[in-house]
N, CA, C and O atoms as a GROMACS GRO file, in nm:
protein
  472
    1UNK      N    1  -1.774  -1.124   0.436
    1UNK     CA    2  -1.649  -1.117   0.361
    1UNK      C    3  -1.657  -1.212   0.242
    1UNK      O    4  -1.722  -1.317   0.233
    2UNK      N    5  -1.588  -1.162   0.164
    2UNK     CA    6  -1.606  -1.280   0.004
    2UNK      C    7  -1.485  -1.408   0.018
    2UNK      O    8  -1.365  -1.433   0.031
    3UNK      N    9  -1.614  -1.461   0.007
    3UNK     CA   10  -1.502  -1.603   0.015
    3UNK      C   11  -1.384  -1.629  -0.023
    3UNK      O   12  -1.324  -1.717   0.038
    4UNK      N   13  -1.304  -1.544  -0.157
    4UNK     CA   14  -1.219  -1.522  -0.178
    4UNK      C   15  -1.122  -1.496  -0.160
    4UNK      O   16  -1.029  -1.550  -0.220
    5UNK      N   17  -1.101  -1.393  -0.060
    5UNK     CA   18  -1.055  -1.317   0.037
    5UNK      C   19  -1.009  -1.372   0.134
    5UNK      O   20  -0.905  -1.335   0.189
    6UNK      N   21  -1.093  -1.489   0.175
    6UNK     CA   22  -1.047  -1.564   0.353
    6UNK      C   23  -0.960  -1.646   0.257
    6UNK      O   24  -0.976  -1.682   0.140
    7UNK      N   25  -0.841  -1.668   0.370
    7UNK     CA   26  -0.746  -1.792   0.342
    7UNK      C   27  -0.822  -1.908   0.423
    7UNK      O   28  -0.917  -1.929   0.498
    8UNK      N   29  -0.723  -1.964   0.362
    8UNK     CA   30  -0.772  -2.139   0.408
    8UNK      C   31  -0.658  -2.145   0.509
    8UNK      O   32  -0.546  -2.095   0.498
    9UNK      N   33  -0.715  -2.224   0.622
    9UNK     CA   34  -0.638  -2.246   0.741
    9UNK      C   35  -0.553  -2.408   0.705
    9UNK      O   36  -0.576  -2.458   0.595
   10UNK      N   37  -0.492  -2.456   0.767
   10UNK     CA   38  -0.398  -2.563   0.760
   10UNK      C   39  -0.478  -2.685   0.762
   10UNK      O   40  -0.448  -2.761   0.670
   11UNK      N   41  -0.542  -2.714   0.816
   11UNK     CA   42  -0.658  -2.807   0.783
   11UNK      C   43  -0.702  -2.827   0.654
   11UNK      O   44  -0.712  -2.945   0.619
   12UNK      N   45  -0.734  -2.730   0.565
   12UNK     CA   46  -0.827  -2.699   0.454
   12UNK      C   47  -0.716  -2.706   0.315
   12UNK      O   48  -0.603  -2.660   0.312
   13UNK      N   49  -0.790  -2.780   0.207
   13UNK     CA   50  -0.666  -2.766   0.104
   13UNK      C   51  -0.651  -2.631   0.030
   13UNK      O   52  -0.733  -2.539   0.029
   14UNK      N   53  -0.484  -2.637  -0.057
   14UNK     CA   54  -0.524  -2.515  -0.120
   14UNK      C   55  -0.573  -2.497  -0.210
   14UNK      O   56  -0.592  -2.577  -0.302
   15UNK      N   57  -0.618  -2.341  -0.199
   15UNK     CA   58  -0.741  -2.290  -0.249
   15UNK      C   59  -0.702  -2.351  -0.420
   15UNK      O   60  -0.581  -2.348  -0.444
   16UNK      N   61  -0.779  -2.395  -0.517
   16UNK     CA   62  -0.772  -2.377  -0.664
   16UNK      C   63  -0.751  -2.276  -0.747
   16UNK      O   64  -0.819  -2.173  -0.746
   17UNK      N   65  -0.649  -2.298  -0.828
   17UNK     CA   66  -0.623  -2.180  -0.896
   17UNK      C   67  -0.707  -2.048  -0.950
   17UNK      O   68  -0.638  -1.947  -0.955
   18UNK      N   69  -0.831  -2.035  -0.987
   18UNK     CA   70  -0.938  -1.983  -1.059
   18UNK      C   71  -0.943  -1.902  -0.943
   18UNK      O   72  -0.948  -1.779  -0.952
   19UNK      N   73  -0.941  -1.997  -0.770
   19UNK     CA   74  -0.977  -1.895  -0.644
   19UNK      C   75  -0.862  -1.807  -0.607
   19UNK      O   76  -0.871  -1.690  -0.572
   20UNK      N   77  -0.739  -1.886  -0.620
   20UNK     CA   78  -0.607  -1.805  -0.644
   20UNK      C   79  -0.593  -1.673  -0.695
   20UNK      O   80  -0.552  -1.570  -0.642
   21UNK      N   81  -0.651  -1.709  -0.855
   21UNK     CA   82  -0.646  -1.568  -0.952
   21UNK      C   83  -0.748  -1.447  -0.878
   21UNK      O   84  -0.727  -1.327  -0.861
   22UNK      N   85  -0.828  -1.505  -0.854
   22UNK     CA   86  -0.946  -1.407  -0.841
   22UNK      C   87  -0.866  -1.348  -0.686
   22UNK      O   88  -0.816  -1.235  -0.689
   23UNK      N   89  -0.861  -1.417  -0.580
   23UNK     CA   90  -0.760  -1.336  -0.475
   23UNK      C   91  -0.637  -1.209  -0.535
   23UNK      O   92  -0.644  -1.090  -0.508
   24UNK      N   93  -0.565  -1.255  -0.594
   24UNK     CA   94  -0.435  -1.191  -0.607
   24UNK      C   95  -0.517  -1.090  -0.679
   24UNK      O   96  -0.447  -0.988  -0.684
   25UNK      N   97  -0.666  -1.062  -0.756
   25UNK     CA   98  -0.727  -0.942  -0.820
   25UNK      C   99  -0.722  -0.871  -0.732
   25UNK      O  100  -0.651  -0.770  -0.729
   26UNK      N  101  -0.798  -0.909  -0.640
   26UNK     CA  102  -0.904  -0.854  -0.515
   26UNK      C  103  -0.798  -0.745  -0.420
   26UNK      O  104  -0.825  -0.635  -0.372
   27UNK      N  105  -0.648  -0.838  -0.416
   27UNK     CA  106  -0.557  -0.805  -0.326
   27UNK      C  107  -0.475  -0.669  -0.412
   27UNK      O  108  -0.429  -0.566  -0.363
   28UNK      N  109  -0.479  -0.703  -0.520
   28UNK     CA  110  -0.405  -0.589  -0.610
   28UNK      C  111  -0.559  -0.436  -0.572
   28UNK      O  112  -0.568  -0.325  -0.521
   29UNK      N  113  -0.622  -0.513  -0.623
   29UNK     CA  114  -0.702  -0.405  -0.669
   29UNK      C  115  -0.692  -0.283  -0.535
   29UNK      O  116  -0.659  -0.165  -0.551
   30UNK      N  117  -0.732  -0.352  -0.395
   30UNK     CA  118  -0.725  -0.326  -0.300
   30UNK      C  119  -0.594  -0.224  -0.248
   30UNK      O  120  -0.609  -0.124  -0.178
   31UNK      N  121  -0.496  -0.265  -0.288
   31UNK     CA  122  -0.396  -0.252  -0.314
   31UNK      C  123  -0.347  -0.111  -0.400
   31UNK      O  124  -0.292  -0.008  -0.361
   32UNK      N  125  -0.382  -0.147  -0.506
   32UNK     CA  126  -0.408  -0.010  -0.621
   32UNK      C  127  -0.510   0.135  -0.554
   32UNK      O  128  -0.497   0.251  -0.592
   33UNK      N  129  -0.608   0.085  -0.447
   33UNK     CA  130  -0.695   0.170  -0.393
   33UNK      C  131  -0.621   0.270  -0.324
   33UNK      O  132  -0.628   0.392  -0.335
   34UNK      N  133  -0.516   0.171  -0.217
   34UNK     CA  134  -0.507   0.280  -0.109
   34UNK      C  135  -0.371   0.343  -0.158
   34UNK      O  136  -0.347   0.453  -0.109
   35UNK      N  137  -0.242   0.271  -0.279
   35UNK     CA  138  -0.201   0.376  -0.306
   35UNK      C  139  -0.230   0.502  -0.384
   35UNK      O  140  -0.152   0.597  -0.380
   36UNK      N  141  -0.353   0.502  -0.460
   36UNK     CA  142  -0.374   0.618  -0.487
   36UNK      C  143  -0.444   0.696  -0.428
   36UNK      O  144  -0.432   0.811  -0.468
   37UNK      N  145  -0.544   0.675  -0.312
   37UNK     CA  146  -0.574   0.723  -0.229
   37UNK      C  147  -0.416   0.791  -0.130
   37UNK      O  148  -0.405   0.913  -0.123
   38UNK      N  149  -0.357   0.742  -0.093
   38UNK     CA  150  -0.204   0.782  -0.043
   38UNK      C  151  -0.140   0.909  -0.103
   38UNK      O  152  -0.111   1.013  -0.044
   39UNK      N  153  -0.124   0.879  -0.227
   39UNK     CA  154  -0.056   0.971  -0.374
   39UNK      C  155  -0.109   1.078  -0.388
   39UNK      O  156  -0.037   1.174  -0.416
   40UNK      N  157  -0.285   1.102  -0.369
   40UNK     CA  158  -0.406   1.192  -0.350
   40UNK      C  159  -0.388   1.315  -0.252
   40UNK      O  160  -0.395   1.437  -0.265
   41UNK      N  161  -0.358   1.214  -0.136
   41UNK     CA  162  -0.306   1.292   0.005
   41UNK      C  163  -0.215   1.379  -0.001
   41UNK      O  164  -0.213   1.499   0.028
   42UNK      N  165  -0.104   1.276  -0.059
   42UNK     CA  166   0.027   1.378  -0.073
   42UNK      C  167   0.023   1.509  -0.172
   42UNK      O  168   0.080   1.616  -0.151
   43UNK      N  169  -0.051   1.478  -0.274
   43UNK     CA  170   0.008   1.564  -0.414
   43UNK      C  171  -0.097   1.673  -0.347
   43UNK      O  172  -0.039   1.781  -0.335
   44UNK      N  173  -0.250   1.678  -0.294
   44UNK     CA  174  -0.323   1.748  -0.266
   44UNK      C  175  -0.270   1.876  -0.153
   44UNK      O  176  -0.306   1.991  -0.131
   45UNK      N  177  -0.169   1.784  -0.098
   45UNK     CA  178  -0.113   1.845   0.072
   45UNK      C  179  -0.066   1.927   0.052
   45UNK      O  180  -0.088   2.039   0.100
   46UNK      N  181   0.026   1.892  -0.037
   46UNK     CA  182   0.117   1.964  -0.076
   46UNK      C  183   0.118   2.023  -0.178
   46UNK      O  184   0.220   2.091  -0.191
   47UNK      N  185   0.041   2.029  -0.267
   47UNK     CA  186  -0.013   2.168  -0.334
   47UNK      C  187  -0.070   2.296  -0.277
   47UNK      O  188  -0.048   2.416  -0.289
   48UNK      N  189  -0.131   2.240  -0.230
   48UNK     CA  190  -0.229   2.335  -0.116
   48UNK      C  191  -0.134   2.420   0.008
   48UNK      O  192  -0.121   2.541   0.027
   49UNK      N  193  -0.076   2.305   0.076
   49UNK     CA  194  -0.032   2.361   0.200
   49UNK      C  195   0.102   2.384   0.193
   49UNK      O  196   0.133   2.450   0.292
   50UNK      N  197   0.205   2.362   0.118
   50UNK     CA  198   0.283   2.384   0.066
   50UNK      C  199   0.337   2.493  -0.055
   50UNK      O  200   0.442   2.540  -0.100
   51UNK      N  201   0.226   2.496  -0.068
   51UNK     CA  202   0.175   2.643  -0.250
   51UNK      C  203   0.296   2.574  -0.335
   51UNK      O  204   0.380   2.659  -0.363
   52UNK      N  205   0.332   2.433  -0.387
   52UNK     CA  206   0.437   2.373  -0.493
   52UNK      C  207   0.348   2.353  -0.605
   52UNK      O  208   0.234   2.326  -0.566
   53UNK      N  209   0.361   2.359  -0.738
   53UNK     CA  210   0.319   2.340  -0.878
   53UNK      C  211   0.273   2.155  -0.845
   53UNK      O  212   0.353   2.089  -0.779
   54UNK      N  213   0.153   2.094  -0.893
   54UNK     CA  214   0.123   1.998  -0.922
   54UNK      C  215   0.214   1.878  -0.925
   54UNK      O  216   0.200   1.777  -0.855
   55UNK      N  217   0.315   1.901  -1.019
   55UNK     CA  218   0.428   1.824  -1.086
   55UNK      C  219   0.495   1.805  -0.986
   55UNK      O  220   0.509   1.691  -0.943
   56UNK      N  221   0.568   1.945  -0.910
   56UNK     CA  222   0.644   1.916  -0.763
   56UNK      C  223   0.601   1.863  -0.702
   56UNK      O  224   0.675   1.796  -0.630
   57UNK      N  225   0.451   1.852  -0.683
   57UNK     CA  226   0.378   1.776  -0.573
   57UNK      C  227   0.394   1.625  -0.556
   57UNK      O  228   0.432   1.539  -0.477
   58UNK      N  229   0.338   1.646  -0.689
   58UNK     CA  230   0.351   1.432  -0.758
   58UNK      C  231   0.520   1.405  -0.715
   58UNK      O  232   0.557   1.291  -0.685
   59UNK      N  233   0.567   1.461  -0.716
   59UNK     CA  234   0.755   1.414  -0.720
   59UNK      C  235   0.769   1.413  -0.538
   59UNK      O  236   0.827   1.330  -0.468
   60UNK      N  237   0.720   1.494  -0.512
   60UNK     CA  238   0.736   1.523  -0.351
   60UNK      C  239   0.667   1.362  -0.263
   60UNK      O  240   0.722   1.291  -0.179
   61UNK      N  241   0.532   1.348  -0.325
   61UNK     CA  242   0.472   1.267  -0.281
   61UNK      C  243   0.511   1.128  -0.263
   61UNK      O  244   0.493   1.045  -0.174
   62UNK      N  245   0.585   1.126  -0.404
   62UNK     CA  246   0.650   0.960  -0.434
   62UNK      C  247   0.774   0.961  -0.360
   62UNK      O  248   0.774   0.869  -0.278
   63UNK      N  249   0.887   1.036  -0.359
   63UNK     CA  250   0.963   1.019  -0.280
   63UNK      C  251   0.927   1.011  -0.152
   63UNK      O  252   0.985   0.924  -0.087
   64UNK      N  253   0.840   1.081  -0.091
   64UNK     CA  254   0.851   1.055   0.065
   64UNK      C  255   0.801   0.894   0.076
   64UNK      O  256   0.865   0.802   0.126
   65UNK      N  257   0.648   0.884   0.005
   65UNK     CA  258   0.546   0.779   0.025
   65UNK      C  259   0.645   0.664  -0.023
   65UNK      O  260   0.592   0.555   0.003
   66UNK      N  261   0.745   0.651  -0.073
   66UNK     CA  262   0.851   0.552  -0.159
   66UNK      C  263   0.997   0.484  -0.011
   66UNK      O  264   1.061   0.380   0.007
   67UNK      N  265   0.985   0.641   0.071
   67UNK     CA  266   1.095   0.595   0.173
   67UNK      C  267   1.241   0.699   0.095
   67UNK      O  268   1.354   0.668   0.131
   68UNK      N  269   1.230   0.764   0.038
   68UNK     CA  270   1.370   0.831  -0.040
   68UNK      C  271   1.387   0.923   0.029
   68UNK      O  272   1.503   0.944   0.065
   69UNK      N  273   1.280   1.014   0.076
   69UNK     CA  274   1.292   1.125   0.151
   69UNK      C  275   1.261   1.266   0.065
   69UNK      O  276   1.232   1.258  -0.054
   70UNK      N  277   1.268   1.356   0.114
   70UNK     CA  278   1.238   1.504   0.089
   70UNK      C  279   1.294   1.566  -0.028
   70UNK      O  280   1.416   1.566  -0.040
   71UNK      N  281   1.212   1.627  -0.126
   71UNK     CA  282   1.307   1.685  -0.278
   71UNK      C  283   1.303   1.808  -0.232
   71UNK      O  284   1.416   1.853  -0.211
   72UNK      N  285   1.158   1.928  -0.193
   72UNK     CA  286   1.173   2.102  -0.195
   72UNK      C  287   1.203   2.066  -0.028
   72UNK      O  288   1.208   1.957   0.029
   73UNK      N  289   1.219   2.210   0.026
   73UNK     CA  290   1.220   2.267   0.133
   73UNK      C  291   1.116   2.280   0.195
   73UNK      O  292   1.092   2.377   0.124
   74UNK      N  293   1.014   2.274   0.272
   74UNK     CA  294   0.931   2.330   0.302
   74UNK      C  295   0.912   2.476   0.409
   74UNK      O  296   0.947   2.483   0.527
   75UNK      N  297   0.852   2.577   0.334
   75UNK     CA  298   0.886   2.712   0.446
   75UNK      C  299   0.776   2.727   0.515
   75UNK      O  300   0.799   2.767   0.629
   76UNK      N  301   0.654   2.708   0.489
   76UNK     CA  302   0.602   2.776   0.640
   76UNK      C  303   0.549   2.642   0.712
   76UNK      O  304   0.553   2.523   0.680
   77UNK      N  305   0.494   2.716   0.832
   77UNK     CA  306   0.457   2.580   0.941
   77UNK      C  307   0.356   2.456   0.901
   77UNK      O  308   0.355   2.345   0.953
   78UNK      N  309   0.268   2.509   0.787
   78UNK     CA  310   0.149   2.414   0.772
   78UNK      C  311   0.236   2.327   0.726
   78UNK      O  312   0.239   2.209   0.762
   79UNK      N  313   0.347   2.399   0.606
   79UNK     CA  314   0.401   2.273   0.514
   79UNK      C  315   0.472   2.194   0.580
   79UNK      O  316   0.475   2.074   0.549
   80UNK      N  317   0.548   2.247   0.691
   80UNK     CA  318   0.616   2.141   0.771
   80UNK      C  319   0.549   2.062   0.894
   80UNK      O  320   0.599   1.984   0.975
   81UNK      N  321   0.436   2.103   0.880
   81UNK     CA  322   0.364   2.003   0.950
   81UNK      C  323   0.266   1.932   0.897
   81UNK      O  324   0.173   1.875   0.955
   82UNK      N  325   0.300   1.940   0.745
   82UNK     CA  326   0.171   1.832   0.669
   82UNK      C  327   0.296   1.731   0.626
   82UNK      O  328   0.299   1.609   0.610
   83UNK      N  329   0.380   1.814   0.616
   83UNK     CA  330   0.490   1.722   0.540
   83UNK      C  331   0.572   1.532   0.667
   83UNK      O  332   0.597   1.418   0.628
   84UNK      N  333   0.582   1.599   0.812
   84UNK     CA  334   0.591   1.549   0.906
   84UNK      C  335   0.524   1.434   0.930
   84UNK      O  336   0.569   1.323   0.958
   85UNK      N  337   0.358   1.488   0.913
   85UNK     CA  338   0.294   1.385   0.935
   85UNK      C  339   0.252   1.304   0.828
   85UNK      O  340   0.228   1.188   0.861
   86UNK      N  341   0.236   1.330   0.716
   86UNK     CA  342   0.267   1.245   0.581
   86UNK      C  343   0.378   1.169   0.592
   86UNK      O  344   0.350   1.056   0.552
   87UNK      N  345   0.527   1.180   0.637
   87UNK     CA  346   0.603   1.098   0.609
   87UNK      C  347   0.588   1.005   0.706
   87UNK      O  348   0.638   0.902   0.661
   88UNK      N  349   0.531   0.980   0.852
   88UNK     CA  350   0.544   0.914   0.927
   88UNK      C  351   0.406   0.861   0.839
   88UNK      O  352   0.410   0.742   0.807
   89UNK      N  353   0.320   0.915   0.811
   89UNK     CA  354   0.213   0.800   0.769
   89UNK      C  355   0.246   0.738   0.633
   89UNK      O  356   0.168   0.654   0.587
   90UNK      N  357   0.349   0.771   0.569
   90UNK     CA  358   0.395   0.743   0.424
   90UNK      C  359   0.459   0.569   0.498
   90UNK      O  360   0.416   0.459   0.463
   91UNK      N  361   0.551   0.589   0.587
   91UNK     CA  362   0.589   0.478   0.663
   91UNK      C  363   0.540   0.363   0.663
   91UNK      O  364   0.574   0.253   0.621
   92UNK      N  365   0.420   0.423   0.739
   92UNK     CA  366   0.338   0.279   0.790
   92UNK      C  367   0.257   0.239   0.662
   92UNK      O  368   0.222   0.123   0.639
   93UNK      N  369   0.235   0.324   0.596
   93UNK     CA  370   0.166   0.300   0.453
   93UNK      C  371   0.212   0.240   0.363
   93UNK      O  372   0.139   0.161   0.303
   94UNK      N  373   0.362   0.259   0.319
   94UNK     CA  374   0.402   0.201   0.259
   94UNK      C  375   0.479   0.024   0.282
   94UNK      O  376   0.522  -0.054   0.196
   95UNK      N  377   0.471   0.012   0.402
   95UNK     CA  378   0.484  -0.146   0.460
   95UNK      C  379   0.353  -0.193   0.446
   95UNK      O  380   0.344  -0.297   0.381
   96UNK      N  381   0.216  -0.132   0.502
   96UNK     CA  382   0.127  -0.183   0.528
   96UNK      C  383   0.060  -0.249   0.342
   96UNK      O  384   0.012  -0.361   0.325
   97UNK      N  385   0.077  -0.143   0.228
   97UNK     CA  386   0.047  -0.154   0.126
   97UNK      C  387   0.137  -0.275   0.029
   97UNK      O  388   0.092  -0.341  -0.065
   98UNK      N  389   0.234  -0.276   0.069
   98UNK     CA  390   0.315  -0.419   0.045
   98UNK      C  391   0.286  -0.512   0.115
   98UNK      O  392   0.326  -0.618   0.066
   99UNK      N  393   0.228  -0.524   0.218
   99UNK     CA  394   0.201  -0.632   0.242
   99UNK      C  395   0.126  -0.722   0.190
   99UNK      O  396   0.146  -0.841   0.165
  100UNK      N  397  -0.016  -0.611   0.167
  100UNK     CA  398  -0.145  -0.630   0.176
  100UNK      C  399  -0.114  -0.710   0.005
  100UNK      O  400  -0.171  -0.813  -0.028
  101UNK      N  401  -0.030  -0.647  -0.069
  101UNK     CA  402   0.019  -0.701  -0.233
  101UNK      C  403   0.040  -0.806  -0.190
  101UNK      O  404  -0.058  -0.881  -0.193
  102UNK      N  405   0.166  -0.862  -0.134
  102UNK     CA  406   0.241  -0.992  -0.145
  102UNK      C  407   0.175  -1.082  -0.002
  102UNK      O  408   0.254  -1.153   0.060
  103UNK      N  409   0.064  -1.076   0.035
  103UNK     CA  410  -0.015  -1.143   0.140
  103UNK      C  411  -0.056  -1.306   0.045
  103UNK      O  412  -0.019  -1.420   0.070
  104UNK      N  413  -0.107  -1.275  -0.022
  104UNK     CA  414  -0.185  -1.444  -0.145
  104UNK      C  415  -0.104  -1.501  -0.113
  104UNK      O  416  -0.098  -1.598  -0.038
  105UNK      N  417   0.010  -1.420  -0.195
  105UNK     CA  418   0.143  -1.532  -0.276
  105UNK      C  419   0.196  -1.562  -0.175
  105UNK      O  420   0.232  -1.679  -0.174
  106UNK      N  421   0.236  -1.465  -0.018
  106UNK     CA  422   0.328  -1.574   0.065
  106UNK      C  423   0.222  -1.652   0.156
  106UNK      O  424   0.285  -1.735   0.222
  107UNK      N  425   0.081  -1.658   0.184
  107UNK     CA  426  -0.015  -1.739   0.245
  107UNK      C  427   0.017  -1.892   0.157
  107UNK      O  428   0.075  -1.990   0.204
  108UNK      N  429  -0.053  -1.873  -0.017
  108UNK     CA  430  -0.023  -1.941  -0.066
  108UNK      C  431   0.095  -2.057  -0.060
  108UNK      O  432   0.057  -2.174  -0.054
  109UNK      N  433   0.212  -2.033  -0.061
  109UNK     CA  434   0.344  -2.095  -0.035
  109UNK      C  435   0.380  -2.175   0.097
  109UNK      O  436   0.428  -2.286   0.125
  110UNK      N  437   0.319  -2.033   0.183
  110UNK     CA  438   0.333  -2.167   0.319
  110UNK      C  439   0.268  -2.244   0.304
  110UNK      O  440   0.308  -2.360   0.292
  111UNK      N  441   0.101  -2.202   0.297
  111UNK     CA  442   0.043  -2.310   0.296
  111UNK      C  443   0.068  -2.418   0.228
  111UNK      O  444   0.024  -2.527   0.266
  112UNK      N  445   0.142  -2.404   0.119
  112UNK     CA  446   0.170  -2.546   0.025
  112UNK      C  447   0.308  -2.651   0.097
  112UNK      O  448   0.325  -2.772   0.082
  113UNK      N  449   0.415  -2.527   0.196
  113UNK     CA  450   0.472  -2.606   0.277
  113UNK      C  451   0.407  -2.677   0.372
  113UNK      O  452   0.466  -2.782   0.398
  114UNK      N  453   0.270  -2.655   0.457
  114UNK     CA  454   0.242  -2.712   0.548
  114UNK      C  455   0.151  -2.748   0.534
  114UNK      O  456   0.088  -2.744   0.639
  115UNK      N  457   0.084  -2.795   0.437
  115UNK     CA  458  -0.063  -2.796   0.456
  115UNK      C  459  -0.069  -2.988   0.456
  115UNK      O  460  -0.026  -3.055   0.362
  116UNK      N  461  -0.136  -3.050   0.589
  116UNK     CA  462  -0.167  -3.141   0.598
  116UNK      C  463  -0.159  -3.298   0.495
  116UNK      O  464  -0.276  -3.325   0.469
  117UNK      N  465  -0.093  -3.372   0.451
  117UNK     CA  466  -0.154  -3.466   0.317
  117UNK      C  467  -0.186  -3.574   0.374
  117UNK      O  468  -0.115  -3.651   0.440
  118UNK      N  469  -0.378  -3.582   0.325
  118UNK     CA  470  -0.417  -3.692   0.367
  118UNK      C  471  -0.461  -3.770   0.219
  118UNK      O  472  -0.505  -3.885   0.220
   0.00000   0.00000   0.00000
């Protein structure tokens, strides 16, 4: 794993800014990966298995993957069963992908509340 990446435990000071910056890249970038990998899923799903125009797709995708919920109807079974299981994975995806963003900055902070001064 890149050194970057590991936090520093409570013992250890915090990390220096330069290691800071380069984290919060790493974490975005990471970050940037799996929502468009996510966005991919959806707009693809639902083009396909759904038969919606591109554009509907992208709109379909963000609302669910966002937490807003459902814009078309979906009529046959594939679509309502790609759509089903996209939103329950839109769920966990979309907590899991915020986290993984705001992980530095709130490690960072505690750690500056607790971190040892010797």
């Amino acid at each position: 794993m890149d050194e970057s990446m590991k936090f520093e435990n409570k013992n250890e000071k915090v990390a220096s800014v330069p290691r800071f910056i380069k984290r919060v890249f790493i974490y975005i970038s990471l970050t940037l990966i799996l929502l468009t990998l996510s966005i991919a899923i959806g707009i693809f799903g639902y083009h396909y298995l759904a038969d919606i125009g591109w554009l509907d797709s992208f709109h379909m995708t963000a609302m669910i993957l966002t937490g807003m919920g459902p814009v078309l109807e979906m009529k046959s079974n594939g679509a309502k069963l790609f759509s089903s299981f996209y939103a329950l994975y839109s769920g966990v995806a979309f907590l899991s992908i915020t986290a993984i963003f705001f992980a530095p900055l709130v490690h960072r902070i505690l750690h500056i509340l607790h971190v040892d001064e010797r």
